[in-house]
C-alpha positions in Angstrom: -24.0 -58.6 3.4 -20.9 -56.8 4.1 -19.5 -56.2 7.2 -20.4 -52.7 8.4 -17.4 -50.8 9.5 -16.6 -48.8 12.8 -16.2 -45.0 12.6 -15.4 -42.8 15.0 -18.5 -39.9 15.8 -17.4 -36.4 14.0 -16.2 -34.1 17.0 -15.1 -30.1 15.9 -11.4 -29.1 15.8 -9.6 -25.8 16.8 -6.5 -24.0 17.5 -4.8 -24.8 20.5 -1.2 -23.2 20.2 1.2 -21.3 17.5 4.4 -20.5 17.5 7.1 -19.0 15.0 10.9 -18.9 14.0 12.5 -16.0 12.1 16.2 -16.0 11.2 18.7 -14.2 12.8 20.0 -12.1 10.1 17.9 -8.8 9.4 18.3 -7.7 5.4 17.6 -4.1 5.4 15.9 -2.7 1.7 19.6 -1.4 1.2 21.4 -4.0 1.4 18.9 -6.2 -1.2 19.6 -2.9 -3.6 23.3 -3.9 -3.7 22.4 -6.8 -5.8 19.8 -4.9 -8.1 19.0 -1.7 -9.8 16.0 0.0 -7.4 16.4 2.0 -4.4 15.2 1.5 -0.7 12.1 3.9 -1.3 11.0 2.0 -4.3 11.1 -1.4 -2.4 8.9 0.1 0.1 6.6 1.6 -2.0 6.0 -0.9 -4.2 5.6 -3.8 -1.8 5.4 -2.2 2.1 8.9 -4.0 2.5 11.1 -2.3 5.3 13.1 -5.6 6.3 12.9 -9.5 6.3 14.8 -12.2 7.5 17.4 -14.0 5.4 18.5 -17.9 6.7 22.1 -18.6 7.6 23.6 -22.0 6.6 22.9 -23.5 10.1 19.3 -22.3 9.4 17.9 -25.0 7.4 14.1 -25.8 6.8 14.1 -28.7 9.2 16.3 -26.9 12.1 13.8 -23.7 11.9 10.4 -25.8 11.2 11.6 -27.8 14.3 12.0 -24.2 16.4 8.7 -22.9 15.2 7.1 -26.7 16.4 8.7 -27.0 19.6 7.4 -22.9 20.3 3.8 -23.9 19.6 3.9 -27.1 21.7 4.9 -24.9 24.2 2.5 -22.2 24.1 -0.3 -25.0 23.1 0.6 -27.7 26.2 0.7 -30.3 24.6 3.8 -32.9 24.6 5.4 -33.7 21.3 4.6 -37.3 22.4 0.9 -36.5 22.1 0.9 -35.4 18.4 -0.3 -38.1 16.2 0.3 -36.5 12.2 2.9 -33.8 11.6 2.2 -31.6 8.5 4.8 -29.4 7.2 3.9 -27.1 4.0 6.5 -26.1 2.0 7.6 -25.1 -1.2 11.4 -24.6 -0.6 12.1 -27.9 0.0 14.8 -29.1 -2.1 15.3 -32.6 -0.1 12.4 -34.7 -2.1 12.3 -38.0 0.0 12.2 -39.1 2.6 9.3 -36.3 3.6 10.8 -33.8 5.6 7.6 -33.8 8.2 8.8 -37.3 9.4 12.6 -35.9 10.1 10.8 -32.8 12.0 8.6 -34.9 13.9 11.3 -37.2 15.0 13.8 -34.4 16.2 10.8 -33.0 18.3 10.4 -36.3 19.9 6.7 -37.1 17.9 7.6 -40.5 17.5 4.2 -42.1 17.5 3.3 -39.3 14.7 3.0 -40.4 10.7 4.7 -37.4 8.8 3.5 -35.7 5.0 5.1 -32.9 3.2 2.7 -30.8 1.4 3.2 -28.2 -1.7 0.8 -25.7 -2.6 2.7 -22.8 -2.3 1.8 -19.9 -0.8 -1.9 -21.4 0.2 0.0 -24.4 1.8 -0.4 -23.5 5.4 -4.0 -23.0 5.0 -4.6 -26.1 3.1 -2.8 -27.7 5.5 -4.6 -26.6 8.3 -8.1 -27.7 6.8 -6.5 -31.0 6.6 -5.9 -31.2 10.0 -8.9 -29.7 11.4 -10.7 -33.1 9.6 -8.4 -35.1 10.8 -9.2 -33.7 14.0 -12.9 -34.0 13.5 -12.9 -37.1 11.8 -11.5 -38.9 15.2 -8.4 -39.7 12.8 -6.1 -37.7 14.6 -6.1 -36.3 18.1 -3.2 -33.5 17.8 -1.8 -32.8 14.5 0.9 -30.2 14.1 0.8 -28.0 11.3 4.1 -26.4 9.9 5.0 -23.9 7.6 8.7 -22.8 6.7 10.3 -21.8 4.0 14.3 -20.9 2.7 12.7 -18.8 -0.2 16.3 -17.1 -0.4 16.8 -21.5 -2.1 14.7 -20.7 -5.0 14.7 -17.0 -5.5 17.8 -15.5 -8.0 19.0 -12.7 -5.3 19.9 -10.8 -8.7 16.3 -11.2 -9.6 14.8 -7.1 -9.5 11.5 -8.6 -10.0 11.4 -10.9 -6.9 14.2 -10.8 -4.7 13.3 -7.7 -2.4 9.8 -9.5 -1.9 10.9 -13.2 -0.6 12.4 -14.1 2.6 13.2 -17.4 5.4 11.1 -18.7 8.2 8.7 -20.8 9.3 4.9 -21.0 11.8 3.5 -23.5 13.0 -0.3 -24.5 14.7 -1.3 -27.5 17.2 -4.7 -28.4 16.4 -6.8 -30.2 18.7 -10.5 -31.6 19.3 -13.1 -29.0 20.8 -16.6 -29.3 22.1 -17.2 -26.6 19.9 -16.7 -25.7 16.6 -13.1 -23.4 16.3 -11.7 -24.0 12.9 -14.6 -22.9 10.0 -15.3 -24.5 6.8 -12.4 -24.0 4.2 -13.0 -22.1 0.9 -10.0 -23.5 -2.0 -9.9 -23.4 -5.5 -6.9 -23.8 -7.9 -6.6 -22.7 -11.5 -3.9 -23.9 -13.8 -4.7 -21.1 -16.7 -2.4 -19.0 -14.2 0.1 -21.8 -14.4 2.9 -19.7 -15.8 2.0 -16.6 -13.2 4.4 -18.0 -10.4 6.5 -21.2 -11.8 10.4 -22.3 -11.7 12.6 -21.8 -14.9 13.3 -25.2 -15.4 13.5 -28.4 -13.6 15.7 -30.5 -11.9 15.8 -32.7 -14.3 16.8 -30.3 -16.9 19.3 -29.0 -14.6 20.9 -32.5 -14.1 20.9 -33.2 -17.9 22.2 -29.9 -19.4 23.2 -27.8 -16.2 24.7 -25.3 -19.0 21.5 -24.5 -20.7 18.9 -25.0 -18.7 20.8 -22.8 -15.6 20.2 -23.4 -11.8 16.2 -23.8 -11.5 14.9 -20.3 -10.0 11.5 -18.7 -9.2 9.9 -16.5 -11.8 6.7 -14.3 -10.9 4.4 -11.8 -13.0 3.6 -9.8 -9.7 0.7 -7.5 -11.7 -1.3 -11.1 -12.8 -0.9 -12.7 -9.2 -2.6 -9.4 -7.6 -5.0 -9.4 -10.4 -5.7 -12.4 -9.9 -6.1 -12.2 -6.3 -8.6 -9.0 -6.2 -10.5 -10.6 -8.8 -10.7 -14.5 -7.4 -9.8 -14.4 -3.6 -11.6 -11.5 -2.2 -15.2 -12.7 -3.0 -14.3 -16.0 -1.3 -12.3 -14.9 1.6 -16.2 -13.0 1.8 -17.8 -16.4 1.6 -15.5 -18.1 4.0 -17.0 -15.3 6.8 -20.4 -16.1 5.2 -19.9 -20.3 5.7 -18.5 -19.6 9.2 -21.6 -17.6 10.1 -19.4 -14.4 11.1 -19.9 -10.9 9.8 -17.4 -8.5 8.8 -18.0 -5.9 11.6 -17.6 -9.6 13.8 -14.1 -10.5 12.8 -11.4 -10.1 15.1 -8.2 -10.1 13.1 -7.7 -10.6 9.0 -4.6 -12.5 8.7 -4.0 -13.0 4.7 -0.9 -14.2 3.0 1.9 -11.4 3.5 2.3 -10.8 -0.1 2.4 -7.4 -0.5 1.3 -4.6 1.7 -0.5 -2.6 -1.0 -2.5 -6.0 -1.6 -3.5 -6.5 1.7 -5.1 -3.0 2.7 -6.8 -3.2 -1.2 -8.3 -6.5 0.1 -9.4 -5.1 3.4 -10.8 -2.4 1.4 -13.0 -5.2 -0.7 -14.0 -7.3 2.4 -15.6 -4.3 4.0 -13.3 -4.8 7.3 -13.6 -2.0 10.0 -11.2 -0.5 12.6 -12.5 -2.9 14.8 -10.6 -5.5 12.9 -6.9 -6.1 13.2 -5.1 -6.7 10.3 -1.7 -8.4 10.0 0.9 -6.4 8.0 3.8 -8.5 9.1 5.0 -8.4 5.6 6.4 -4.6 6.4 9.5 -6.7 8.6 9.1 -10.4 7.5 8.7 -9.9 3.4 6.9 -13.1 1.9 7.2 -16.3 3.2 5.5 -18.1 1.4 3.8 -21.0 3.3 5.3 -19.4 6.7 3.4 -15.8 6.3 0.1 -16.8 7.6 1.4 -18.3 10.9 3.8 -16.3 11.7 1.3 -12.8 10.7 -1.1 -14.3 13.3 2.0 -14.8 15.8 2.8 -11.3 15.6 -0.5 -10.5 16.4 -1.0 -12.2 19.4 2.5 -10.9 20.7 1.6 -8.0 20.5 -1.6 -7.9 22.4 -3.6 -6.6 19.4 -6.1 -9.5 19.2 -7.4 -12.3 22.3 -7.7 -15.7 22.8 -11.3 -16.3 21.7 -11.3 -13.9 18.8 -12.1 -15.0 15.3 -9.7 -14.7 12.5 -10.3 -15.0 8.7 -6.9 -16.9 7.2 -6.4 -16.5 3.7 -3.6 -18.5 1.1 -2.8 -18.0 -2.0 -0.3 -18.3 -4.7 1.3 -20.5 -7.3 -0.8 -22.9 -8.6 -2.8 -20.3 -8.6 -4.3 -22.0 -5.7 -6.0 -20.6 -2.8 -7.1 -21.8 0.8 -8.8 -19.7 3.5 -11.2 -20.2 6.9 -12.1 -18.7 9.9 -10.6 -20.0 12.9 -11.1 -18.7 16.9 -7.6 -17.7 18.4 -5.9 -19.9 21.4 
């Protein structure tokens, strides 16, 4: 017979701390319109945009990934020493290998930690954080720190009038720990590569490096009316049925934090979930734009700031985007 192997017992997984970074510089709608034909109240009314956050030079995805972890240890109390898997979601990193989690994790001082970089776009943070609440519960992992940051202003053509007044810099970041009771929910993810072309890059690196001429610097392309399509149609009934799985209704929910795509998005989804005033919603995307893997942190953040939801309360997470892939839970609040 074979051996029978040791496994640790399955324990439950939640929140303990989140933190955020957001660059220093402040790009006002104007100031994007002097690189592309619209105007400051088109901007806004097409996407909820007021302001975001561009990155300076000093600013780079491991500096402000690293600000956003060492925040969340904070808030969480938990030394960097203590965190046994860093995982940083990205899909602005232009630095391949070696995986930029391990170089994070090491300027933090998580030295006993194993590091992995993870792309999936916009739903990145929330796959991510399913990851690490199995870990968790698995007995795999005891702390594992979940990042997300993003230079968006790497990838996105600032001449681009189609995408460069939505995309913006910064990163969030979670602590997840073991709990005697259950605090992260059962994930809800799906990906569907008919959508493939719906949010892609112009060409590749490779390309680039062969015929830098013809192929032209590698730059983000969107079809914004098949991605919000897309997302009424696909990711509303299962953000639904991640409330159903976690056993809480939508006059329940304490806060709806989805991805900051797109104001007009968010309230339409609100609208579909059946959400009440009772709910907070996050609509950080009026000051932050869309970071990408950074929104859903660093919504929830702003929340708890601001005193508009508690420690305790339940939040419905939602991801989504290239791919198109999608990622959502409900989680209680630390």
């Amino acid at each position: 017979m074979p051996p029978a192997l040791h496994a640790p017992a399955h324990g439950h997984s939640r929140i303990l701390g989140i933190g955020g970074y957001r660059p220093r510089r402040v790009v006002t709608n104007a100031e994007v319109c002097e690189r592309i034909d619209s105007t400051e109240e088109w901007i806004e009314t097409r996407s909820g945009i007021r302001s975001r956050r561009f990155a300076g030079a000093d600013e780079t995805l491991t500096f402000m990934a690293q600000a956003a972890a060492g925040k969340t240890l904070a808030h969480a109390g938990v030394p960097a020493t203590d965190i046994d898997l860093v995982l940083l979601a990205s899909m602005s990193n232009l630095s391949q290998t070696p995986p930029r989690a391990v170089r994070v994790a090491h300027e933090i001082g998580a030295h006993r930690a194993a590091g992995v970089d993870l792309s999936a776009a916009c739903a990145g943070f929330c796959h991510a954080l399913a990851m690490a609440s199995d870990a968790v519960s698995a007995g795999s992992a005891r702390h594992v720190l979940v990042i997300g940051a993003e230079r968006m202003t790497d990838i996105v053509a600032p001449d681009d009038r189609t995408t460069s007044f939505l995309f913006a810099d910064g990163a969030g970041a979670v602590v997840v720990g073991p709990s005697a009771t259950p605090g992260i929910g059962p994930v809800v993810r799906r990906a569907d590569g008919a959508y493939e072309q719906a949010l892609h890059m112009t060409a590749g690196w490779d390309d680039f490096a062969r015929d830098p001429d013809t192929a032209g610097r590698p730059w983000m392309r969107m079809d914004g009316r098949r991605v919000f399509r897309w997302a009424m149609e696909e990711v509303c009934p299962e953000a639904a049925r991640a409330l159903e799985l976690a056993g809480v209704t939508p006059d329940e929910l304490g806060a709806f934090v989805p991805h900051q795509a797109n104001l007009r998005m968010i309230e339409l989804m609100v609208e579909r979930l059946g959400l009440t005033g009772r709910t907070a919603v996050a609509r950080d995307v009026e000051h932050s734009g869309n970071t990408s893997a950074a929104s859903v942190p660093l919504a929830l953040e702003t929340l708890l700031s601001r005193g508009e939801v508690r420690s305790g309360d339940s939040a419905l997470l939602v991801g989504f985007g290239a791919g198109l892939n999608f990622a959502g839970q409900v989680v209680l609040l630390p």
